[in-house]
N, CA, C and O atoms as CSV, one atom per row, in Angstrom:
chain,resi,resn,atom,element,x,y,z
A,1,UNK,N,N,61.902,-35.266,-72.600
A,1,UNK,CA,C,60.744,-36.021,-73.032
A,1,UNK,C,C,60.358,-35.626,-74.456
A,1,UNK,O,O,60.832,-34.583,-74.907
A,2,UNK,N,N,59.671,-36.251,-75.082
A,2,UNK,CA,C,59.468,-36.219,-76.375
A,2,UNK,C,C,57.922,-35.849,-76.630
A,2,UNK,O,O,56.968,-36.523,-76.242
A,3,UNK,N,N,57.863,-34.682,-77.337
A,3,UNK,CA,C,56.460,-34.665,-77.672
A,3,UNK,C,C,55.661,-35.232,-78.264
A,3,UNK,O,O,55.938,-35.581,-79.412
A,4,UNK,N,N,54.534,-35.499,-77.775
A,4,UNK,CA,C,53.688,-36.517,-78.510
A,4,UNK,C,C,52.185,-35.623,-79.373
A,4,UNK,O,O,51.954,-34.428,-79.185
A,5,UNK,N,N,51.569,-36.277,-80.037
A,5,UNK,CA,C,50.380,-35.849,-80.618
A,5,UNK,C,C,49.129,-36.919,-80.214
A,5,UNK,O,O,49.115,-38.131,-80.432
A,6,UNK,N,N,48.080,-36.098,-79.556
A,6,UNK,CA,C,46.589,-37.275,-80.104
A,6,UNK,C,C,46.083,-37.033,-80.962
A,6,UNK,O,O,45.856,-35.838,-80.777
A,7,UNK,N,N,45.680,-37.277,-81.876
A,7,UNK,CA,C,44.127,-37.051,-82.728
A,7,UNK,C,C,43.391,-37.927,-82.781
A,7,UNK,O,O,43.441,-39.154,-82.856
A,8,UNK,N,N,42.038,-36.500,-82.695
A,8,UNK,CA,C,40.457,-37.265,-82.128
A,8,UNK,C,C,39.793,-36.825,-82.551
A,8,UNK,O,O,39.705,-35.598,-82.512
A,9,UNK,N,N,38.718,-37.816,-83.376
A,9,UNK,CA,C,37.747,-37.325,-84.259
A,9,UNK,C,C,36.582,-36.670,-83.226
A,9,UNK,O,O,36.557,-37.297,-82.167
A,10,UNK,N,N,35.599,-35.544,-83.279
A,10,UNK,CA,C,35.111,-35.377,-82.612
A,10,UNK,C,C,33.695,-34.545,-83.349
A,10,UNK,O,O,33.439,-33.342,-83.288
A,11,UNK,N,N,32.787,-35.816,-84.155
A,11,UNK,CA,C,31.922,-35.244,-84.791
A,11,UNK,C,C,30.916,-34.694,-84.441
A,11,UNK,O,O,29.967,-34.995,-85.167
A,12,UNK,N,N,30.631,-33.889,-83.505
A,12,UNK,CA,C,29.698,-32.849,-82.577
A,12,UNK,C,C,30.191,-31.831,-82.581
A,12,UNK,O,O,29.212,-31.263,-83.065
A,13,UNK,N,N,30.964,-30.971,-82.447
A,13,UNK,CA,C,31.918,-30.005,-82.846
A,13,UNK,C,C,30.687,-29.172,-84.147
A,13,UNK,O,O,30.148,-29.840,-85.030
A,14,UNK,N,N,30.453,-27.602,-83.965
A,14,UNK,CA,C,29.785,-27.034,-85.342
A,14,UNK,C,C,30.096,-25.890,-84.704
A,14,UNK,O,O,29.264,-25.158,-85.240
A,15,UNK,N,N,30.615,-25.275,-84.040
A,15,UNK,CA,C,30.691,-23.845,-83.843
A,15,UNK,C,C,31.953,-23.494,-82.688
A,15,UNK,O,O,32.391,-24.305,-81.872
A,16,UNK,N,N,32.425,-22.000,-82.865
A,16,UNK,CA,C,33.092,-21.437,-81.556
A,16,UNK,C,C,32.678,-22.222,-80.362
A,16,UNK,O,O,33.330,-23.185,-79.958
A,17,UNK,N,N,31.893,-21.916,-79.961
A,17,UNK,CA,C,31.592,-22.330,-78.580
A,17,UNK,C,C,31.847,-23.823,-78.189
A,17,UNK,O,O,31.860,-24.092,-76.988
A,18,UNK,N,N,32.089,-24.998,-79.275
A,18,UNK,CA,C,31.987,-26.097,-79.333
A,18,UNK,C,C,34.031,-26.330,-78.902
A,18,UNK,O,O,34.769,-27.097,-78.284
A,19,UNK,N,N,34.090,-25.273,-79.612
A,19,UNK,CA,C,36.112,-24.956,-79.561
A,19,UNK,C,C,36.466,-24.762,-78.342
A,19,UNK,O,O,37.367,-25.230,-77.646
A,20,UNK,N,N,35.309,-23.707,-78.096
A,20,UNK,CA,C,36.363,-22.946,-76.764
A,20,UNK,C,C,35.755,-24.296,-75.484
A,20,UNK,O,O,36.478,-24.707,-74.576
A,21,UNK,N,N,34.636,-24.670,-75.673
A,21,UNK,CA,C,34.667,-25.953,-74.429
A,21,UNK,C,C,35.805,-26.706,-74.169
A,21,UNK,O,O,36.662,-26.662,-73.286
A,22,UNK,N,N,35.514,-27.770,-75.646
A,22,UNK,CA,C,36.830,-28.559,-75.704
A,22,UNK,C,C,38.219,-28.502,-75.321
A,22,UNK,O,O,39.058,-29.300,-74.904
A,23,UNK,N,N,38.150,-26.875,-75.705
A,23,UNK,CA,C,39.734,-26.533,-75.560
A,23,UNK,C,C,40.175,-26.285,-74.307
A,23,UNK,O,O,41.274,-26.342,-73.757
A,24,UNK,N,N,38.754,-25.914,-73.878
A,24,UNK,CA,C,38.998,-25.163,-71.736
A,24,UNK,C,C,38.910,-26.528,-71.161
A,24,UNK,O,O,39.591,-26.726,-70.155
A,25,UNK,N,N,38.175,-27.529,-71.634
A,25,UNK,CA,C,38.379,-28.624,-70.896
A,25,UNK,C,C,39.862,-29.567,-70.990
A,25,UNK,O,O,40.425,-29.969,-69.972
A,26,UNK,N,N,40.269,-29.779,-72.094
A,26,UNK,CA,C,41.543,-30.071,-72.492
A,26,UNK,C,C,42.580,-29.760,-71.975
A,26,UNK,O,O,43.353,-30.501,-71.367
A,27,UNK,N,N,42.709,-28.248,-72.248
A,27,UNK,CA,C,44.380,-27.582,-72.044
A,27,UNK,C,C,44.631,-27.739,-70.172
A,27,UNK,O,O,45.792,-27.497,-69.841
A,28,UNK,N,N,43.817,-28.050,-69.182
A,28,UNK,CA,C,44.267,-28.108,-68.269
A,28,UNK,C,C,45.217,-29.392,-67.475
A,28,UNK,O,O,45.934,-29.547,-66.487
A,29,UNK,N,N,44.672,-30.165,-68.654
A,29,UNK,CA,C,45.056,-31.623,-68.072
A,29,UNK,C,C,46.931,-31.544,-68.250
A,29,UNK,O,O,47.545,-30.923,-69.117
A,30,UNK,N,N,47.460,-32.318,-67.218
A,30,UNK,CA,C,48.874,-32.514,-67.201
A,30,UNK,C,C,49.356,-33.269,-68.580
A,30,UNK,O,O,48.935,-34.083,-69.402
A,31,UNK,N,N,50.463,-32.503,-68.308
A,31,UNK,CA,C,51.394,-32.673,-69.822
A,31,UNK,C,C,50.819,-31.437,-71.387
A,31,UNK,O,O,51.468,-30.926,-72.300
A,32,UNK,N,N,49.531,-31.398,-71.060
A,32,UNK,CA,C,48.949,-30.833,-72.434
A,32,UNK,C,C,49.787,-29.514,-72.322
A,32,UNK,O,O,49.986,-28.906,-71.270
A,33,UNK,N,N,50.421,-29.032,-74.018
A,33,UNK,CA,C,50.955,-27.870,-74.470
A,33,UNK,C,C,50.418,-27.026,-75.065
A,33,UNK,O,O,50.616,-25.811,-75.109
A,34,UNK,N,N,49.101,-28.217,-75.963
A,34,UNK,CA,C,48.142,-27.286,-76.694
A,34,UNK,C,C,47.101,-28.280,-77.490
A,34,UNK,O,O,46.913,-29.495,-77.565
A,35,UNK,N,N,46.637,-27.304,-77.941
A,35,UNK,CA,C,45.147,-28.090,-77.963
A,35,UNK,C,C,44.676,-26.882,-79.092
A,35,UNK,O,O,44.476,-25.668,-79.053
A,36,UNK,N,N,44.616,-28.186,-80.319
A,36,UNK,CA,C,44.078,-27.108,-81.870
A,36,UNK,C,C,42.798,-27.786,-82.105
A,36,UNK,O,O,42.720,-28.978,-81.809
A,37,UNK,N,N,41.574,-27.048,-82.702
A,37,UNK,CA,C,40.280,-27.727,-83.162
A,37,UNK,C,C,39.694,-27.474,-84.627
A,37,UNK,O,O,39.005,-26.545,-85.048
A,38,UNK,N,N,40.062,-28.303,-85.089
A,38,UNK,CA,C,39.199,-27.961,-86.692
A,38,UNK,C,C,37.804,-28.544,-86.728
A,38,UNK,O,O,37.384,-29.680,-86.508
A,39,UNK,N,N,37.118,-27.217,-87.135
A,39,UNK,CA,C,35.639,-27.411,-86.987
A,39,UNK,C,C,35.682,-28.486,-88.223
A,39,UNK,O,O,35.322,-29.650,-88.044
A,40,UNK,N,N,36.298,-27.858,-89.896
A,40,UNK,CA,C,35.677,-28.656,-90.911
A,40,UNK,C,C,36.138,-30.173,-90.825
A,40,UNK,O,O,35.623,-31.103,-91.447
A,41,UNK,N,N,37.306,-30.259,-89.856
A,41,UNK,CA,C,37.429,-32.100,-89.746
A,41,UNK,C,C,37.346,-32.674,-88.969
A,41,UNK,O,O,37.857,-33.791,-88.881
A,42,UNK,N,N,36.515,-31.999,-87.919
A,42,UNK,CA,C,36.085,-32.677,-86.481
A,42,UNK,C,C,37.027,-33.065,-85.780
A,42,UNK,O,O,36.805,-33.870,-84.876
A,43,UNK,N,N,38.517,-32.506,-86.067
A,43,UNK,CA,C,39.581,-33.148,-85.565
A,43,UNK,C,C,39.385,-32.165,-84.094
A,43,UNK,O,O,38.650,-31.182,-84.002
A,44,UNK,N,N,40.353,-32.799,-82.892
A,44,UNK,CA,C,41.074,-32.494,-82.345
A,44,UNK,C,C,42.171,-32.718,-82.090
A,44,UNK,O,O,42.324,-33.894,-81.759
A,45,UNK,N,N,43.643,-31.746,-82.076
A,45,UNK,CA,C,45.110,-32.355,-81.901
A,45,UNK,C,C,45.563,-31.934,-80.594
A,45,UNK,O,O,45.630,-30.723,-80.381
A,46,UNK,N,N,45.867,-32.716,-79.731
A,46,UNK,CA,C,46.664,-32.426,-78.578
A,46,UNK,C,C,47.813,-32.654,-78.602
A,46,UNK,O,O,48.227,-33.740,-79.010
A,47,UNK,N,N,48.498,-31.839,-78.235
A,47,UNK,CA,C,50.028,-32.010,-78.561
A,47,UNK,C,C,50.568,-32.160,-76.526
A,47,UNK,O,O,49.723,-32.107,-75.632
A,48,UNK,N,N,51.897,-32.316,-76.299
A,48,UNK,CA,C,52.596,-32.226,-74.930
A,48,UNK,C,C,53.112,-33.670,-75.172
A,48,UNK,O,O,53.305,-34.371,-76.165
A,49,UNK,N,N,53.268,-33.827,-73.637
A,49,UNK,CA,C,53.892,-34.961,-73.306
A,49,UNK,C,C,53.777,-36.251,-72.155
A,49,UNK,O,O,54.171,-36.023,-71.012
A,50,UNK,N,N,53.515,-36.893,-72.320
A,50,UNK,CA,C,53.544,-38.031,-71.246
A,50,UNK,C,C,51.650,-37.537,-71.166
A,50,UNK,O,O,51.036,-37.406,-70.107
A,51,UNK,N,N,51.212,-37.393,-72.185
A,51,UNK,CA,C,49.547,-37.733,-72.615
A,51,UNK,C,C,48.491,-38.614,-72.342
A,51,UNK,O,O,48.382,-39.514,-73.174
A,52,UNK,N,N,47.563,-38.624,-71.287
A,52,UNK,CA,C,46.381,-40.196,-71.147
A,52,UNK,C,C,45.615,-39.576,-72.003
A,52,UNK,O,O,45.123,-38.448,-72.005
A,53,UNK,N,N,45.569,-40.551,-72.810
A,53,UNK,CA,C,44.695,-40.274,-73.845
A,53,UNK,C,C,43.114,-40.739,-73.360
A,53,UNK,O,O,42.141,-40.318,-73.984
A,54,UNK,N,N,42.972,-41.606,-72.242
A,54,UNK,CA,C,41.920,-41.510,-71.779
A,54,UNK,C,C,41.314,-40.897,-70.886
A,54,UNK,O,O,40.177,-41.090,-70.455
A,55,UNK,N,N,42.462,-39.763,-70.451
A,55,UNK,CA,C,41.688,-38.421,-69.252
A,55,UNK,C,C,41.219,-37.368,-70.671
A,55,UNK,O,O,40.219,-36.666,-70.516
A,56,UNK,N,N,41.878,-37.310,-71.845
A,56,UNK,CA,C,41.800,-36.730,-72.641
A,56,UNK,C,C,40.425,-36.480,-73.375
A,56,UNK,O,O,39.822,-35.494,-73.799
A,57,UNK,N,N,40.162,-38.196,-73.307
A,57,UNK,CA,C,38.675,-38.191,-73.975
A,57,UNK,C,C,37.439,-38.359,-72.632
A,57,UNK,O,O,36.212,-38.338,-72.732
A,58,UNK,N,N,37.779,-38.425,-72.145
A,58,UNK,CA,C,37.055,-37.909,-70.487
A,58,UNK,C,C,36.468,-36.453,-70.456
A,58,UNK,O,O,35.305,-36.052,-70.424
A,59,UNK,N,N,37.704,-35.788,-70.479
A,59,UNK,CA,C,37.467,-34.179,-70.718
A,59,UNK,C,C,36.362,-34.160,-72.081
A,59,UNK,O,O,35.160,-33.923,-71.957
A,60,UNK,N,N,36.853,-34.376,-73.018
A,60,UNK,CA,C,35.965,-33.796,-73.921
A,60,UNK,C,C,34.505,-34.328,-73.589
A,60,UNK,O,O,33.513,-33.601,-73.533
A,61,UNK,N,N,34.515,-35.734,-73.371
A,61,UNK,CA,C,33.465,-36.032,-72.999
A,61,UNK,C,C,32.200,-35.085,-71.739
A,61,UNK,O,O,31.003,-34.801,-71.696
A,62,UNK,N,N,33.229,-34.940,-71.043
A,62,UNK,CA,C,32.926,-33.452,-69.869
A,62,UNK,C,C,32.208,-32.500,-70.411
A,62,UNK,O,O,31.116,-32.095,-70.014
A,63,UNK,N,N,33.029,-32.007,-71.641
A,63,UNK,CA,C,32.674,-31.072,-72.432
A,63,UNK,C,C,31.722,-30.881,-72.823
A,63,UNK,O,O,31.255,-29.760,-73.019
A,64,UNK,N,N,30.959,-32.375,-73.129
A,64,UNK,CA,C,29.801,-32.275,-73.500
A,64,UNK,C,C,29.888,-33.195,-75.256
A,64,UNK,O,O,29.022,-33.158,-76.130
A,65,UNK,N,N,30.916,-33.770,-75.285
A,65,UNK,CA,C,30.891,-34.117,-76.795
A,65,UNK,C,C,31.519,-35.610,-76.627
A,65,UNK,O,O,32.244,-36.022,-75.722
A,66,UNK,N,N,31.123,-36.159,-77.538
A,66,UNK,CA,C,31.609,-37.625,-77.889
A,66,UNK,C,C,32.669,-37.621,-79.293
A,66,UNK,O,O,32.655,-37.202,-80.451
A,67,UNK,N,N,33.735,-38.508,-78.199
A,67,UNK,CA,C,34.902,-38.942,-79.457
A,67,UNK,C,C,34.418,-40.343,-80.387
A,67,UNK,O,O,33.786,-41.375,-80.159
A,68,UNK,N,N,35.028,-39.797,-81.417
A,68,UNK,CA,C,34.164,-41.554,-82.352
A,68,UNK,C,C,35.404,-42.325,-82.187
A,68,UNK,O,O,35.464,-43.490,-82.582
């Protein structure tokens, strides 16, 4: 299988704690390999394979944050 990437803007994001949510909510979902967060570009990148990008933004949403 081929690895894929999401990126997701995620302008709520301002601190650690905003990381480590996202990221604990994220990295569990099937397929995910990893899960990077840049505070200064609100990005999030999920990397793996065979990716729903809409359990993806579910989770974060979980998290407590909205994808734009």
């Amino acid at each position: 299988m081929t690895t894929e990437q999401l990126v997701l803007v995620v302008p709520g994001m301002t601190c650690g704690h905003c990381v480590q949510a996202v990221t604990e909510g994220v990295s569990p979902l099937a397929g995910v390999s990893g899960v990077e967060v840049d505070l200064d570009t609100k990005q999030v990148v999920v990397t793996g394979t065979g990716l729903d990008r809409d359990a993806v933004v579910a989770a974060i949403d979980d998290a407590g944050f909205d994808v734009a």
